[in-house]
N, C-alpha and C positions, 0 to 999 in steps of 0.2 A: 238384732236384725229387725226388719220392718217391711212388713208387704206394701209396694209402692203403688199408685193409682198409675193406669196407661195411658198415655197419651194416645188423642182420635187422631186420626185426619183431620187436618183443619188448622190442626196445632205447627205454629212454623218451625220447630224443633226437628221434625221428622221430615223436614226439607233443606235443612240444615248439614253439611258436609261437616262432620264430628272432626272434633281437632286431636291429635294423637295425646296419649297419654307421657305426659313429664314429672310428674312428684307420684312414687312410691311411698306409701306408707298407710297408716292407719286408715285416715278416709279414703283409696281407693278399696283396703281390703274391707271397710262396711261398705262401699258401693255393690263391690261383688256380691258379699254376703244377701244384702236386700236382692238385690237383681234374682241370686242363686232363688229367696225364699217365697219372692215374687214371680217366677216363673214354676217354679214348683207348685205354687197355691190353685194357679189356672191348668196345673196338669198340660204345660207348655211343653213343646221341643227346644224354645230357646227366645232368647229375648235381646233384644239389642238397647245398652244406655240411651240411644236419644227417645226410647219408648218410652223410659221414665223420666226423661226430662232432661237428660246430661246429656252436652253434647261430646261426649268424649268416645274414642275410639276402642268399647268394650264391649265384649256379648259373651252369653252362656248359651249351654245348649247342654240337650240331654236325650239320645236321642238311642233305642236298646241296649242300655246298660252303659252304653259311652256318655260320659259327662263330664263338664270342668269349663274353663273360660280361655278367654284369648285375648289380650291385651294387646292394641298396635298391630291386627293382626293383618299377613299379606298373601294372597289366593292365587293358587298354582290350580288353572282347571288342567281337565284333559282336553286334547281337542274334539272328541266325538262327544254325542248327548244320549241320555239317559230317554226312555219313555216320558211323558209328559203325565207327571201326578196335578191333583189336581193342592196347591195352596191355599191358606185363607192366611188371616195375619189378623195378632191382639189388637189392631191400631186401627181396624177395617172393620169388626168384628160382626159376625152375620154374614160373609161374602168369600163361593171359594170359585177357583176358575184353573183348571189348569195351565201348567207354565213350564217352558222351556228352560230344562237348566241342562248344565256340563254333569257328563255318568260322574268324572270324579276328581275331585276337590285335595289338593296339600295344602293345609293354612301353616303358619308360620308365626310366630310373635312371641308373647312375654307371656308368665304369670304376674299374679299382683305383687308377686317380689323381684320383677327383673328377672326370673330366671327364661332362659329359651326353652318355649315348644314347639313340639311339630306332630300336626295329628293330619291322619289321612284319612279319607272316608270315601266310601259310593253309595250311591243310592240318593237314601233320606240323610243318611249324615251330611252329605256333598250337598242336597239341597238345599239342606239345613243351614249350613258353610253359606253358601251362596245370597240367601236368603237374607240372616244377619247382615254379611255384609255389604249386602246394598244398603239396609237402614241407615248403617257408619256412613254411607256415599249420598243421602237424602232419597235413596230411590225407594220407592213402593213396586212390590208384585205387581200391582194392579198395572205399572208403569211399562211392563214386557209383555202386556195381551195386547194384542190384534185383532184386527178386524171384529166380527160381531160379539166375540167375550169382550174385548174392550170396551164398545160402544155397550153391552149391557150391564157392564161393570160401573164403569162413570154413572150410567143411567139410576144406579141401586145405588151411588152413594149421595147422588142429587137428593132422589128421594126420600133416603135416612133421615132420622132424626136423631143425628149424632153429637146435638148439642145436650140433650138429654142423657146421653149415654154415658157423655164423658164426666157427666155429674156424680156417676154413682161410682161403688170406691170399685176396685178390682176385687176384695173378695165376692161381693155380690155379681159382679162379672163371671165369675166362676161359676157360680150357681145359675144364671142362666142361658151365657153365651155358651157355655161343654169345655172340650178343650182348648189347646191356647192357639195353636196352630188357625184356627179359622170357625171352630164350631159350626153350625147346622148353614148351609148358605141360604139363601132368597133370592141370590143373585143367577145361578146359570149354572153351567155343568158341575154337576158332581159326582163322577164316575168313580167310585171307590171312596177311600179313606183321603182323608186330605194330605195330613204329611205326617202322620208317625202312623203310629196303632190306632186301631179304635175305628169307628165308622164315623164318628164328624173329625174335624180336624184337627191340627196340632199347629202352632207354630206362635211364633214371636213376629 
């Protein structure tokens, strides 16, 4: 296994609509593996392949006690929503804003051996769900704020110096961005924990 560097904003990987997964076998189960040991290292809720540079249709997620991956996977919300937590994300890192998502989430898909899953979640699980898979679809968080979070969202990643960021590896990310989810923002609201446990953020 191999802790992977994250991909910033900036990078077109992460604007890129991930292509579903076709060959089972050894290299998807090291993609997994890495992804599982690279979202673990940033004390993440979850991480989506085009973060690390693949643009294929995989993410993990770990989020109270529930863990495991989703291969090709396809999202049943509910139709009401959830209270609005506030997100950050590994690929943004420094910025949380809270975000509209569905109370709760059916995903659907593959393990890395072809077998069928189906996990159900509410809450942070679901946002978790949701989250991931916009990454697989090229969308960013930052991409569902409105009005003034948005305008001061864009305004904080203008400003960034996120060509420097993306220099240093992911473990040292760990060490200063917190968790995975969004760590400490700079950016605007941050009413609470961001998306798992903990007072800065969580998420992939």
């Amino acid at each position: 296994m191999a802790i992977l560097n994250i991909r910033i904003i900036g990078d077109p990987v992460l604007r890129t609509v991930a292509e579903p997964v076709t060959d089972f076998g050894p290299e998807l189960a090291k993609l997994v593996a890495d992804m599982t040991e690279t979202m673990e290292d940033v004390d993440g809720a979850g991480l989506a392949a085009p973060q690390i540079g693949v643009s294929k249709r995989v993410f993990t997620y770990r989020i109270d006690g529930v863990e495991g991956h989703i291969i090709n996977p396809v999202l049943e919300n509910s139709e009401d929503f959830q209270p609005d937590h506030v997100e950050g994300c590994l690929s943004i890192p420094g910025l949380g804003f809270p975000v509209k998502r569905y109370r709760a989430t059916r995903v659907t898909g593959v393990d890395m051996h072809g077998n069928p899953v189906t996990v159900e979640g509410e809450g942070m699980l679901a946002r978790c769900f949701q989250h991931e898979n916009d990454h697989l679809d090229g969308i960013l968080y930052t991409d569902r704020l409105e009005g003034e979070d948005r305008k001061a969202a864009l305004r904080s990643i203008r400003n960034a110096n996120y060509d420097s960021i993306t220099e240093k590896t992911t473990a040292k990310r760990a060490k200063t961005v917190g968790s995975s989810f969004g760590g400490s923002s700079f950016g605007g609201a941050t009413s609470g924990s961001s998306f798992g446990s903990g007072a800065a953020g969580t998420k992939g």
